[in-house]
Structure formats: C-alpha cells, structure tokens
N, CA, C and O atoms as a GROMACS GRO file, in nm:
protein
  424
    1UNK      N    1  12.452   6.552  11.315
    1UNK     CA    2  12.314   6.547  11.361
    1UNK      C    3  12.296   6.635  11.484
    1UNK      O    4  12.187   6.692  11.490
    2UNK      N    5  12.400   6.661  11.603
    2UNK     CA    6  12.382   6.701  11.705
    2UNK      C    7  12.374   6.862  11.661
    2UNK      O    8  12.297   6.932  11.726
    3UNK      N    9  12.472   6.936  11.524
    3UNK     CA   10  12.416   7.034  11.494
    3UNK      C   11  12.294   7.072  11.435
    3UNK      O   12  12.247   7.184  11.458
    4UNK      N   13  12.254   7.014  11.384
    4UNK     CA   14  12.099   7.012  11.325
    4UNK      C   15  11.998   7.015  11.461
    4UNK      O   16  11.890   7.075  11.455
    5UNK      N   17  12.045   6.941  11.592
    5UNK     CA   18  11.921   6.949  11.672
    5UNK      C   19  11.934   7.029  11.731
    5UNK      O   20  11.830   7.060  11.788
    6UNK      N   21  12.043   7.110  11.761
    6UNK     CA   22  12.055   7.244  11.816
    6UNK      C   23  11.941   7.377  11.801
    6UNK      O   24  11.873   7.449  11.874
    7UNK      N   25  11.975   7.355  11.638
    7UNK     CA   26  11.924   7.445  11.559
    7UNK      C   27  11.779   7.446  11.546
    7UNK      O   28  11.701   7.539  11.523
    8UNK      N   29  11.756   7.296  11.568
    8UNK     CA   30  11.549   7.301  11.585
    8UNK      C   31  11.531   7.319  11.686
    8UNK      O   32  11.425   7.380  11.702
    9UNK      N   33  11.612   7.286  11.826
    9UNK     CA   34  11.582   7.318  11.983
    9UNK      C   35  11.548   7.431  11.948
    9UNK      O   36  11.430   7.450  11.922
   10UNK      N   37  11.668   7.564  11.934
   10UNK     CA   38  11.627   7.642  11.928
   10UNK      C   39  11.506   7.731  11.851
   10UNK      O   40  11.434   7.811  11.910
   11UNK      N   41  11.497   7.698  11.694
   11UNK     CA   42  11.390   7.720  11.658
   11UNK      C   43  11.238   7.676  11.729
   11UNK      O   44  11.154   7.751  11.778
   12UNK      N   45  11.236   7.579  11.721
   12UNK     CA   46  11.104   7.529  11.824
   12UNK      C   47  11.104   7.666  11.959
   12UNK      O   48  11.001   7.734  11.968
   13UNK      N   49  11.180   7.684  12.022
   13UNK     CA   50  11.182   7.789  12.086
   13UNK      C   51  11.129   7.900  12.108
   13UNK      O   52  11.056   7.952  12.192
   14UNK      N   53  11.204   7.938  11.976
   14UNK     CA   54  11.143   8.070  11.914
   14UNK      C   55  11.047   8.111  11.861
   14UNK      O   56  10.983   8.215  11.850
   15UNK      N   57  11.048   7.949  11.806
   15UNK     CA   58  10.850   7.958  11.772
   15UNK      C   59  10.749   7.944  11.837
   15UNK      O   60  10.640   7.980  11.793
   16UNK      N   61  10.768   7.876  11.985
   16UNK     CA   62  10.689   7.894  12.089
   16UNK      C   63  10.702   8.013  12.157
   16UNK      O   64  10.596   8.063  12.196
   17UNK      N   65  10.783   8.058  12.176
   17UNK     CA   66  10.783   8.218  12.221
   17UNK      C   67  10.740   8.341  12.134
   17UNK      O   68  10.711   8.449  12.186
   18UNK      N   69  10.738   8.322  12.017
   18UNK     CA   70  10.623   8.417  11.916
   18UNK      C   71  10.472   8.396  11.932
   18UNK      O   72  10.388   8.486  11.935
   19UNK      N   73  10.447   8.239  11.944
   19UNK     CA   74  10.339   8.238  11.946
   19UNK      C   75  10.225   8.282  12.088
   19UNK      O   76  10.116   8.340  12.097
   20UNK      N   77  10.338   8.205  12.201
   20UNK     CA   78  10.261   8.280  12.319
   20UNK      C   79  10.280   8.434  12.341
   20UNK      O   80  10.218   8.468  12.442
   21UNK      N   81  10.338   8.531  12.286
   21UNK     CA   82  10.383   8.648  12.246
   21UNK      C   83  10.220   8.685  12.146
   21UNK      O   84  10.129   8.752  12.195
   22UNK      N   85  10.217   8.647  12.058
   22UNK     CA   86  10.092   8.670  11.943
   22UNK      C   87   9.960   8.637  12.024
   22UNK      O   88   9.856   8.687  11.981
   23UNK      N   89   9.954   8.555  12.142
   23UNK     CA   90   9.849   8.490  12.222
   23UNK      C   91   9.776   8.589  12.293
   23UNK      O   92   9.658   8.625  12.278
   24UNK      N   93   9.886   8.637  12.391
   24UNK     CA   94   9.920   8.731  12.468
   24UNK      C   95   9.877   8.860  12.433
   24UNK      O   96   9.844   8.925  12.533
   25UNK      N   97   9.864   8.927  12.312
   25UNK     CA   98   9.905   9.083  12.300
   25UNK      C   99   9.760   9.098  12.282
   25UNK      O  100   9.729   9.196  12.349
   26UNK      N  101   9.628   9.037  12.210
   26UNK     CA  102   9.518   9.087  12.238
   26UNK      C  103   9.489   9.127  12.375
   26UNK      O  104   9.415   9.225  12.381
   27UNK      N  105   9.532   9.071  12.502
   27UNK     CA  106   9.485   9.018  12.635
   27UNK      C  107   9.508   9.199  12.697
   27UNK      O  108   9.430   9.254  12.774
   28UNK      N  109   9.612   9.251  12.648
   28UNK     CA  110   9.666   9.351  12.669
   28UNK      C  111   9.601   9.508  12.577
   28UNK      O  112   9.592   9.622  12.622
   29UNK      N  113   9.570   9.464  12.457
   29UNK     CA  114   9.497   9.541  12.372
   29UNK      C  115   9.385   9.604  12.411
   29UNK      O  116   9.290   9.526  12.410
   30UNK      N  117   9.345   9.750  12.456
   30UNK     CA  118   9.251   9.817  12.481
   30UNK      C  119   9.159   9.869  12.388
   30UNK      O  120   9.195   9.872  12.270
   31UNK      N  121   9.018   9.921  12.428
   31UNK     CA  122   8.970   9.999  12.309
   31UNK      C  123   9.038  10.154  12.279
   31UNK      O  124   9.099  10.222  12.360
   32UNK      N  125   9.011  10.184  12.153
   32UNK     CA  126   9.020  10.340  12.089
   32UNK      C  127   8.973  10.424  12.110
   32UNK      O  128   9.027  10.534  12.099
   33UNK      N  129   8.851  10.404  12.148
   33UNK     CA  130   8.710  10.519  12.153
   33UNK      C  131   8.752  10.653  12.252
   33UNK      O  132   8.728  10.772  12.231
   34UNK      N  133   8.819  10.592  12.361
   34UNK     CA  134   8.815  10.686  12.488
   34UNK      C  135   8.956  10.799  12.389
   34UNK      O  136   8.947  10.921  12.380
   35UNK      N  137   9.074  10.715  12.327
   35UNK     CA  138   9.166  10.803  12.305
   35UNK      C  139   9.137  10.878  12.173
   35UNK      O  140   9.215  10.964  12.134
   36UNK      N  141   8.977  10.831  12.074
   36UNK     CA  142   8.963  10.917  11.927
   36UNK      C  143   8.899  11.019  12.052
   36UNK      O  144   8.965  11.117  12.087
   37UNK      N  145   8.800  10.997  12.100
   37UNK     CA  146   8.734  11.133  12.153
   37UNK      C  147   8.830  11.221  12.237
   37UNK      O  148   8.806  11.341  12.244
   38UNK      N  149   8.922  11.178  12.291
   38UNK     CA  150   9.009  11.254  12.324
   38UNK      C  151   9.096  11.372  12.270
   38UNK      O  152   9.119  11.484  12.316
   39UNK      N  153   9.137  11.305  12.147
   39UNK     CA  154   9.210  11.372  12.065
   39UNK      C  155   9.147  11.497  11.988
   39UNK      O  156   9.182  11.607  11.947
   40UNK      N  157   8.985  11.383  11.993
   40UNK     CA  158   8.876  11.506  11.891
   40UNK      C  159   8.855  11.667  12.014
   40UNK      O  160   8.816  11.783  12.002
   41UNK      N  161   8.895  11.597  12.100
   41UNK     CA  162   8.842  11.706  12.222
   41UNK      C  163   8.929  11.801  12.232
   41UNK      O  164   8.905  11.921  12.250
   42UNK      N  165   9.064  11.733  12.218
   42UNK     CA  166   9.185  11.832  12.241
   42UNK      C  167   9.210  11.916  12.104
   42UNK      O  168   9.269  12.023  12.115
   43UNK      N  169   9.171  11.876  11.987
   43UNK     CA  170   9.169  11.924  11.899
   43UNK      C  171   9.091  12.052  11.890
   43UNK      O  172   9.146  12.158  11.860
   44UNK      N  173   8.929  12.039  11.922
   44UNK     CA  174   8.874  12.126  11.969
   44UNK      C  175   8.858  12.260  12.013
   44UNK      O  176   8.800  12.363  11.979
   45UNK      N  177   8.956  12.206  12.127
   45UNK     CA  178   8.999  12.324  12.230
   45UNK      C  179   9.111  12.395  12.118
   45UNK      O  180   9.067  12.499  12.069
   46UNK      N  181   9.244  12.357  12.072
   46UNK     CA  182   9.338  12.407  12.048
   46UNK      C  183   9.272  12.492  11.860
   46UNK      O  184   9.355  12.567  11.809
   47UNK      N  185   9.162  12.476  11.794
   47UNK     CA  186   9.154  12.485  11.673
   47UNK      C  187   9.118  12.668  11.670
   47UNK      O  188   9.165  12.748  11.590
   48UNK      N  189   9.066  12.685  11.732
   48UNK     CA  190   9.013  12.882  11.716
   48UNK      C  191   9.189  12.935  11.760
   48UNK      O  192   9.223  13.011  11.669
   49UNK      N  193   9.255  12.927  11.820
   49UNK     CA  194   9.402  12.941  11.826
   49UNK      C  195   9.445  12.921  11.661
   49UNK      O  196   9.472  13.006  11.576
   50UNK      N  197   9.441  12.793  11.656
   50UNK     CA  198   9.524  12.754  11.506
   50UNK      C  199   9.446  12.850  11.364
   50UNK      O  200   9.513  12.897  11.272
   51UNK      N  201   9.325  12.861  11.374
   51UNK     CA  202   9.269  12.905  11.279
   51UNK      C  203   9.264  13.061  11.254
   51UNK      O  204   9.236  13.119  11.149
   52UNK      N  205   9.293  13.105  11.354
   52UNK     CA  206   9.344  13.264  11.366
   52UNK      C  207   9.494  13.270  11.353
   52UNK      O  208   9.556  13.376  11.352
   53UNK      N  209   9.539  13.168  11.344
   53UNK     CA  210   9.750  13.159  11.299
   53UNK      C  211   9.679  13.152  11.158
   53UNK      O  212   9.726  13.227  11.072
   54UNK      N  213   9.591  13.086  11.128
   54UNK     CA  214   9.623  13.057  11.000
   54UNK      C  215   9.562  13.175  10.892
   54UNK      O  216   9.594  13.192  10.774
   55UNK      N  217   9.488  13.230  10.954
   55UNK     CA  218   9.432  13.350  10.881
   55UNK      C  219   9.542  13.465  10.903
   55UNK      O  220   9.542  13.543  10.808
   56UNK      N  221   9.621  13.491  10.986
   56UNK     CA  222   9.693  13.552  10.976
   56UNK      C  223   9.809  13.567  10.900
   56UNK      O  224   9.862  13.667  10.852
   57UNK      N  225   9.853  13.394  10.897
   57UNK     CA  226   9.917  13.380  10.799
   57UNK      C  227   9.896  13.367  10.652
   57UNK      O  228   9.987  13.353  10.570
   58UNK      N  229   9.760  13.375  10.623
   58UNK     CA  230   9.664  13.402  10.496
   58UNK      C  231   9.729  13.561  10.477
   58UNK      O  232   9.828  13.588  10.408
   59UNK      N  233   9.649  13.655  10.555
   59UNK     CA  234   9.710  13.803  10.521
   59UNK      C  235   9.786  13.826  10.460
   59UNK      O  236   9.787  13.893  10.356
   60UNK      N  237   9.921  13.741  10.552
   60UNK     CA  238  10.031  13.793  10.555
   60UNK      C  239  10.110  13.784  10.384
   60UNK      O  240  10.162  13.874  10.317
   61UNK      N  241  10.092  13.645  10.356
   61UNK     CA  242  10.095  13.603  10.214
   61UNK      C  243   9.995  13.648  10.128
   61UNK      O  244  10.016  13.598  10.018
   62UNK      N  245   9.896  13.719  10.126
   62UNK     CA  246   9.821  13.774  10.069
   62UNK      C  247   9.889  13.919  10.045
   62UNK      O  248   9.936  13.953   9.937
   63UNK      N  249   9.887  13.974  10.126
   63UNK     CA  250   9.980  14.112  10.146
   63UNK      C  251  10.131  14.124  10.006
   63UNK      O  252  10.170  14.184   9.906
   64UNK      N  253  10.159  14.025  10.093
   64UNK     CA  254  10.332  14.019  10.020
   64UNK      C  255  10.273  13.936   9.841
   64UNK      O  256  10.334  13.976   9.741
   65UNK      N  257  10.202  13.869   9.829
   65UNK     CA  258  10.158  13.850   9.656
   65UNK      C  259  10.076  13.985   9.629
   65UNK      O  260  10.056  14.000   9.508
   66UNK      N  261  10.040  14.054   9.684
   66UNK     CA  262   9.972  14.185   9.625
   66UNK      C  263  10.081  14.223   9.588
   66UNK      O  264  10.090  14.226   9.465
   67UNK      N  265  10.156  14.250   9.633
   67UNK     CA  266  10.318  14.338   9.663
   67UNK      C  267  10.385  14.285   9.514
   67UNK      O  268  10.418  14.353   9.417
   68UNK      N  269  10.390  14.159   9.533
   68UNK     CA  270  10.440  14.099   9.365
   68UNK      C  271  10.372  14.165   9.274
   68UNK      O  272  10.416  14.268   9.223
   69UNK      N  273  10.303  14.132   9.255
   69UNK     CA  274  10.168  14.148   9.168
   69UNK      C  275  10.183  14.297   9.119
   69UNK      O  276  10.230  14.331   9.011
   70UNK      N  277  10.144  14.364   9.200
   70UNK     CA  278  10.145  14.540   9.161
   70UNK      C  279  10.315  14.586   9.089
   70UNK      O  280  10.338  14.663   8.996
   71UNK      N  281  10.410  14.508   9.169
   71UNK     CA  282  10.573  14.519   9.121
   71UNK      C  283  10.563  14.445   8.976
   71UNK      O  284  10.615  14.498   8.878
   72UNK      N  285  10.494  14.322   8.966
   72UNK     CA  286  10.509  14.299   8.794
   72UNK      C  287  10.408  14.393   8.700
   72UNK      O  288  10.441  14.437   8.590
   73UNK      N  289  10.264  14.417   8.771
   73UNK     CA  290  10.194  14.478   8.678
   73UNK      C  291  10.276  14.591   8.690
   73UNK      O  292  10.308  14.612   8.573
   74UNK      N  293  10.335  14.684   8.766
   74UNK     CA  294  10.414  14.859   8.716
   74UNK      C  295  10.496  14.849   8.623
   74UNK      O  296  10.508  14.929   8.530
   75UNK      N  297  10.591  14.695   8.653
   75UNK     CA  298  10.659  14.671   8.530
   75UNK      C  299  10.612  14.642   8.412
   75UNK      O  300  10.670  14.713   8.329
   76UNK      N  301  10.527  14.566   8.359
   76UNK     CA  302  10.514  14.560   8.256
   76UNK      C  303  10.512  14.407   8.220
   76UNK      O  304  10.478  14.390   8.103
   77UNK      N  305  10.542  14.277   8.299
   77UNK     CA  306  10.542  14.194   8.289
   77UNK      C  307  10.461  14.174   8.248
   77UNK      O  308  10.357  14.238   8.268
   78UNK      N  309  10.481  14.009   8.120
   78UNK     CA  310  10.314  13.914   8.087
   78UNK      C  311  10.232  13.837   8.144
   78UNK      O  312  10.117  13.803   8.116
   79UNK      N  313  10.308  13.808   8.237
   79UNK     CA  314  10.250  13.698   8.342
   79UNK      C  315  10.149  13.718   8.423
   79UNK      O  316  10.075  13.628   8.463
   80UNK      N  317  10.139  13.848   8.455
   80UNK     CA  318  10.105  13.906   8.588
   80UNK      C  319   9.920  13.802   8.644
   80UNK      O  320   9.865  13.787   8.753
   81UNK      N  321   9.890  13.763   8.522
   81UNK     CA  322   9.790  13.682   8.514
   81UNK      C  323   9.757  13.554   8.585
   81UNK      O  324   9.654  13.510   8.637
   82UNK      N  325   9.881  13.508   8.567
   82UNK     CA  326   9.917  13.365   8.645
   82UNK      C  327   9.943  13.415   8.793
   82UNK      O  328   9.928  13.341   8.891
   83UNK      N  329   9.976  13.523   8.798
   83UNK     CA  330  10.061  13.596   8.934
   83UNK      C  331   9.941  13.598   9.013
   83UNK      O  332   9.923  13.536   9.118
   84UNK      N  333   9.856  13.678   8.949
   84UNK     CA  334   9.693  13.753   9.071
   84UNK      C  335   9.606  13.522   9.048
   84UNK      O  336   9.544  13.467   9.139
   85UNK      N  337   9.623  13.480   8.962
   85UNK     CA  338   9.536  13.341   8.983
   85UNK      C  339   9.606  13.282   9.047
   85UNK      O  340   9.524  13.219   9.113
   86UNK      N  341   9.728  13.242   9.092
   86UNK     CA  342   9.824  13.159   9.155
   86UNK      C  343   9.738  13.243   9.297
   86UNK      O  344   9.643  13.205   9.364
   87UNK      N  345   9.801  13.338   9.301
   87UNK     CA  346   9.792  13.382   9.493
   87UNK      C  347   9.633  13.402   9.497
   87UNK      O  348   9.585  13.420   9.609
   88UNK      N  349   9.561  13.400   9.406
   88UNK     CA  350   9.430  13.410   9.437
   88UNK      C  351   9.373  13.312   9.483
   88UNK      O  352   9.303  13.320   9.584
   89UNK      N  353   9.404  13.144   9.383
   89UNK     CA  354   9.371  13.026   9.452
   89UNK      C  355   9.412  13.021   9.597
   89UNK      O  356   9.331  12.990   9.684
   90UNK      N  357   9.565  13.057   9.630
   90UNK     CA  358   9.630  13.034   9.734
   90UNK      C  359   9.518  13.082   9.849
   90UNK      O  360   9.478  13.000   9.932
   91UNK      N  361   9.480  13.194   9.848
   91UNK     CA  362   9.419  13.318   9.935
   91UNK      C  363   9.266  13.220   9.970
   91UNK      O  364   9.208  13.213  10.078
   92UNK      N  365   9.234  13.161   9.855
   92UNK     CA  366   9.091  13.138   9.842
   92UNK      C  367   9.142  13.025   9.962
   92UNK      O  368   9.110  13.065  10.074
   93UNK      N  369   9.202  12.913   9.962
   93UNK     CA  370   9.254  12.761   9.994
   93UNK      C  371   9.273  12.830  10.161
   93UNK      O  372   9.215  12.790  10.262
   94UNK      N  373   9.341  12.907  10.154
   94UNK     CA  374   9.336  12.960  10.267
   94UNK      C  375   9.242  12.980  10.393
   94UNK      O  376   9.248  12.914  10.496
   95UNK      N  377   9.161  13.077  10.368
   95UNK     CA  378   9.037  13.107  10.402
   95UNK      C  379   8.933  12.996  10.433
   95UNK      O  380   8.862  12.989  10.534
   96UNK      N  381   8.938  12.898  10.313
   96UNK     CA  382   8.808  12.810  10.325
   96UNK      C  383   8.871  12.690  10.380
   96UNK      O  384   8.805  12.587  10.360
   97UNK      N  385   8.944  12.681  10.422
   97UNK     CA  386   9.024  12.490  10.459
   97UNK      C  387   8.973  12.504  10.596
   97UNK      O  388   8.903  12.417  10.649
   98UNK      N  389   9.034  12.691  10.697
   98UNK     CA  390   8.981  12.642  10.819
   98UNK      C  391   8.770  12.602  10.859
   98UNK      O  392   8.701  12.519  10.918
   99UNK      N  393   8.757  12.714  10.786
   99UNK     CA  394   8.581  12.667  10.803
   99UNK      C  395   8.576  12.501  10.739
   99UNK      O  396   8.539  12.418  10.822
  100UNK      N  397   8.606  12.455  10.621
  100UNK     CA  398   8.600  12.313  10.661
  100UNK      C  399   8.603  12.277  10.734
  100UNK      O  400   8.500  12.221  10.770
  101UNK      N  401   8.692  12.275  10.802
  101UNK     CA  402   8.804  12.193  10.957
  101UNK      C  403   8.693  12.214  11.045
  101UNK      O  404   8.626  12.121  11.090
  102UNK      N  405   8.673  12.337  11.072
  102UNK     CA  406   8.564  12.386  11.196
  102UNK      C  407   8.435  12.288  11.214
  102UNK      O  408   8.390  12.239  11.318
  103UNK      N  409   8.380  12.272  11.052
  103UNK     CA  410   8.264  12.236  11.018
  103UNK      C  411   8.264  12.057  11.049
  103UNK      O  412   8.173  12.002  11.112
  104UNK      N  413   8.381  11.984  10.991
  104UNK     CA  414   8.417  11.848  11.016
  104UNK      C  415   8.413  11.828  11.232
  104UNK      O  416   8.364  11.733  11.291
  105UNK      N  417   8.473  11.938  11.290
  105UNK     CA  418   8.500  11.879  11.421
  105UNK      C  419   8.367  11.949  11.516
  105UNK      O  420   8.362  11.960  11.639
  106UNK      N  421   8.267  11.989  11.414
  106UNK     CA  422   8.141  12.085  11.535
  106UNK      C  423   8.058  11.982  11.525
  106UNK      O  424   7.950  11.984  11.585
   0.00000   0.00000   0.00000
C-alpha cells in the first residue's frame, strides 16, 4: 500500500503542477497583431530586393533552356516540344508569382 501512495502523492503532484502551469500560460500570452504587421512590414521593405533576385534568376534559367532547346531543335530531337512548353510554363511562373506577391502585400 505504501507503494501505491507514493505513486498517487506523486501523481496528484504532477497533476497539480500541469494544471497551475495550463492556468498560468494565458496570463503570459500576448496579442499577434503588433508581430503580423511587423513581419508584413519587414517583408515589405525586403520584397523589390527579392523580386529582382528572382527575375534574374528567371533570365538566367530562361537563357540556359533557350540554350537546350536550340541544342535539341539543331539536333533533331522529338521532344523539343515538351522542351520550349516545360521552360515556357517555368518562365511564365516565374515572372507572374512576383507581381502576385507584390499585389497580395500593397
């Protein structure tokens, strides 16, 4: 028996210390608002930076699938079809994701 009451001392314990723990953590809990606008702000600032990486990096992969593209069409390949629509979607996805983005945070 004396092991059994050990074992609820302690449980009882632990269950009072979760619960004033669970009591507790609203008391401490702040609002969001100040840190979404924050983030939206810092976002802001840092997005004409990111969106000129990303057009650049549009080019750049644009450039180098032309490069494919013209190397399978000289050859003779069948594909070359899938080749110019693959990097074409790519090119398109490219271009239009940052004006989304722009358009969502103005």
């Amino acid at each position: 028996m004396n092991y059994k009451s050990k074992h609820y001392k302690l449980f009882k314990k632990l269950l009072t210390a979760c619960v004033i723990l669970l009591a507790v953590t609203p008391a401490f809990a702040q609002g969001g608002a100040t840190a979404i606008s924050n983030a939206a702000n810092d976002i802001k600032d840092y997005w004409d930076p990111i969106k000129l990486i990303l057009k650049a990096v549009g080019g750049l992969v644009g450039f180098i699938g032309g490069l494919r593209v013209y190397n399978k069409w000289t050859n003779g390949d069948q594909d070359v079809n899938k080749e110019i629509l693959g990097y074409g979607g790519a090119m398109i996805f490219l271009l239009v994701v940052p004006e989304f983005v722009t358009a969502f945070f103005a």
